[in-house]
MIDORO-52126 format. One record per residue (C-alpha): residue in three letters; residue number from 1; x, y, z. Coordinates in nm, 3 decimals. Each point is the difference from the previous one (the first is absolute). Last residue first. Layout:
// residues N
residu/num/X/Y/Z
ala/NUM/X/Y/Z
...
// end
This chain:
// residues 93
residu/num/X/Y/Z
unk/93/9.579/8.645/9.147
unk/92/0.059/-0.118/-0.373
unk/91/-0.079/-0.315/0.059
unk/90/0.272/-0.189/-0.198
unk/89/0.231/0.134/0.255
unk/88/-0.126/-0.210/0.270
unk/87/0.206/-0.288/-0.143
unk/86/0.313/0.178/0.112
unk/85/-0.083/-0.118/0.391
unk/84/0.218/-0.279/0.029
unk/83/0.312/0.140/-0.068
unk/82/-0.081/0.348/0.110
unk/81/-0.028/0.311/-0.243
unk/80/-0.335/0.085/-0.007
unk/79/-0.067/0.313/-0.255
unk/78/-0.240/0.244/0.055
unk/77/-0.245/0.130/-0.271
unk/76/-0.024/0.345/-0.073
unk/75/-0.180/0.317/0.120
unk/74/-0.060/-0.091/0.316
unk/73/-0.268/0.069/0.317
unk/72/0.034/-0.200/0.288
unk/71/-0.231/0.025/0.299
unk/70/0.104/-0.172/0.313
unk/69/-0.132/-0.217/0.307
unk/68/0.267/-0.179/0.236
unk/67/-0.195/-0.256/0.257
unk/66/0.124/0.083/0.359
unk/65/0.315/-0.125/0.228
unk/64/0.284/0.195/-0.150
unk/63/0.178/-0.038/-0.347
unk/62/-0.147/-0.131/-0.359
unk/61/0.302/-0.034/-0.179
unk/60/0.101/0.199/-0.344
unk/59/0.249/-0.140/-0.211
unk/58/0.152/0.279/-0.250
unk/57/0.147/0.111/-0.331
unk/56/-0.058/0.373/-0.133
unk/55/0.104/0.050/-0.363
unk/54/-0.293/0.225/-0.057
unk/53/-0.071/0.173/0.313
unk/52/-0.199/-0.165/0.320
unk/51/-0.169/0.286/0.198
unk/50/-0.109/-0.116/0.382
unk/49/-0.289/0.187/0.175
unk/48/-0.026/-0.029/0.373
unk/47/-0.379/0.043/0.078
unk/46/0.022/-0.311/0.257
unk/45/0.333/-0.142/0.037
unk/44/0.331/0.012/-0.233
unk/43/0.331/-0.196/0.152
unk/42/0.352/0.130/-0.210
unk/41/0.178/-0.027/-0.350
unk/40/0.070/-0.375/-0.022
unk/39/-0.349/-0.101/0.045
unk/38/-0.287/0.033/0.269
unk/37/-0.342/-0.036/0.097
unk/36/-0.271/0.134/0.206
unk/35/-0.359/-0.069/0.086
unk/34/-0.293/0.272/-0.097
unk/33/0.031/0.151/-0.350
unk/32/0.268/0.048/-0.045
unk/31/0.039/0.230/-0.395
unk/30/0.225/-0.194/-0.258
unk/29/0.082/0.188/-0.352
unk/28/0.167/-0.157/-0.245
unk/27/0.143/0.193/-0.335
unk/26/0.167/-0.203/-0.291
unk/25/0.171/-0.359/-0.068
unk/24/0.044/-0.070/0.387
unk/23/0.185/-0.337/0.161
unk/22/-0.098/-0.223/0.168
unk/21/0.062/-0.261/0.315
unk/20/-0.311/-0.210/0.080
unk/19/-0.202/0.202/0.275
unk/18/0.054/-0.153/0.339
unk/17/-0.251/-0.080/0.228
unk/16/0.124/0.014/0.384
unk/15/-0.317/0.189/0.121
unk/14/-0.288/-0.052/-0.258
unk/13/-0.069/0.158/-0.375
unk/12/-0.261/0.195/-0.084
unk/11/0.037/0.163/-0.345
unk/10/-0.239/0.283/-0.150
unk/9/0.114/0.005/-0.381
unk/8/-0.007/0.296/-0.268
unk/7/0.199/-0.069/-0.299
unk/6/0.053/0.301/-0.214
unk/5/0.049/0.107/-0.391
unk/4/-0.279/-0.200/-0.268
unk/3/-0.265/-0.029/0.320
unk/2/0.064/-0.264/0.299
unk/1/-0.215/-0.064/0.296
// end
């Protein structure tokens, strides 16, 4: 779903999937679902809530045995910044 200021996705992603390295133009929130995954700052499981600033740059992996479910609500686009993943950026996720 997407209005004129937010992005609201439900993601599943399974165990060992890695989300292509980005990097944040505004506000992202990402609430667990069920599952778990991880980046750089720490592991987030069910109801864990993670806040990614403007200016934020991560790689999230989808970590234990289970499918990972979020919501993600943003108020600007993200920015992939891996060699082979840049082309994503036309689609304004």
């Amino acid at each position: 779903v997407q209005d004129n200021k937010h992005t609201i996705l439900v993601v599943k992603a399974q165990p060992g999937a890695k989300i292509p390295d980005h990097k944040h133009h505004g506000m992202e929130i990402t609430l667990v679902l069920s599952g778990m995954l991880k980046d750089e700052n720490g592991i987030y499981a069910q109801g864990d809530i993670l806040f990614a600033e403007e200016a934020s740059h991560h790689a999230p992996v989808i970590a234990g045995k289970t499918p990972c479910l979020c919501l993600v609500i943003s108020d600007a686009p993200v920015e992939f910044t891996g060699t082979f993943t840049r082309f994503l950026n036309i689609f304004r996720f």
